[in-house]
C-alpha positions as CSV (number, residue, x, y, z in Angstrom):
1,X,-72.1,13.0,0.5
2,X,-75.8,13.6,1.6
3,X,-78.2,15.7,-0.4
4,X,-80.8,17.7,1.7
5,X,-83.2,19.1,-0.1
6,X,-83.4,23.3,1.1
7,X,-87.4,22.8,1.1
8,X,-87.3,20.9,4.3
9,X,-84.8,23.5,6.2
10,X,-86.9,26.3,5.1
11,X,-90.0,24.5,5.5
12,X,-88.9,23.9,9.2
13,X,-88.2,27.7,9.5
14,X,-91.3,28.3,8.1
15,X,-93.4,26.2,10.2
16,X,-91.8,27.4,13.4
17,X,-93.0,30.9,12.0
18,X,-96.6,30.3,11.8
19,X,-96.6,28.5,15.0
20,X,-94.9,31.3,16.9
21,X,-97.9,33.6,14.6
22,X,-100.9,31.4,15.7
23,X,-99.9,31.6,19.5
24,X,-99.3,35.3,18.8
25,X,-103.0,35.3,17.2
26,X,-104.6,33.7,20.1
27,X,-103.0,36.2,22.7
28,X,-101.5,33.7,24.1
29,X,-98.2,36.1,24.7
30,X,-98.3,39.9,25.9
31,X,-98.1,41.7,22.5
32,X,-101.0,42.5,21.9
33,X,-100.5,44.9,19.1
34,X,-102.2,44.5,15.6
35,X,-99.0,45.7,13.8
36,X,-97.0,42.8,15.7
37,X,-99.5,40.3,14.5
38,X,-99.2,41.7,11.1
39,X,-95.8,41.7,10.4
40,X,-95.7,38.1,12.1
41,X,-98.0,37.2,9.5
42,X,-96.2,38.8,6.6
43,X,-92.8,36.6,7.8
44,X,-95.0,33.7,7.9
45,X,-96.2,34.1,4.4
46,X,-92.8,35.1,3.0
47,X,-91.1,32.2,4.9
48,X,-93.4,29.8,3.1
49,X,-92.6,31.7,-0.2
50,X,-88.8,31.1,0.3
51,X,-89.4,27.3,0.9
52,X,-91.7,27.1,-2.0
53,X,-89.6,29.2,-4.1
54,X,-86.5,26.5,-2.8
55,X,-88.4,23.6,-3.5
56,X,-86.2,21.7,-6.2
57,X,-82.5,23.2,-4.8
58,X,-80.4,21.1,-2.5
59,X,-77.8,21.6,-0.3
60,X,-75.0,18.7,-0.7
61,X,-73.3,17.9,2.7
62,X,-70.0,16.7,2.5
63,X,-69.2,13.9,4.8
64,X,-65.5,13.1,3.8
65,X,-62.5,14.6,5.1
């Protein structure tokens, strides 16, 4: 059995969030919308909330068969 910790899956998430939300804040992309860059801030902030909320659960994974 291996024990992974949920922070680090929804940390990963998470991080791939605000990456995606910086580019989309430098208009690096074509939206250029206020509203897109909003609610692409407001799934990066909730996304860290889920992984900080997550922070001491773990997700077993069984390896035997």
């Amino acid at each position: 059995m291996i024990k992974i910790p949920l922070f680090v899956i929804f940390a990963i998430i998470a991080f791939n969030i605000t990456a995606f939300t910086v580019v989309l804040q430098m208009d690096l992309l074509e939206f250029h919308s206020s509203i897109a860059k909003l609610v692409a801030w407001i799934l990066a902030a909730g996304a860290w909330g889920l992984a900080y909320a997550n922070r001491h659960k773990s997700y077993i994974l069984r390896t035997d068969k």
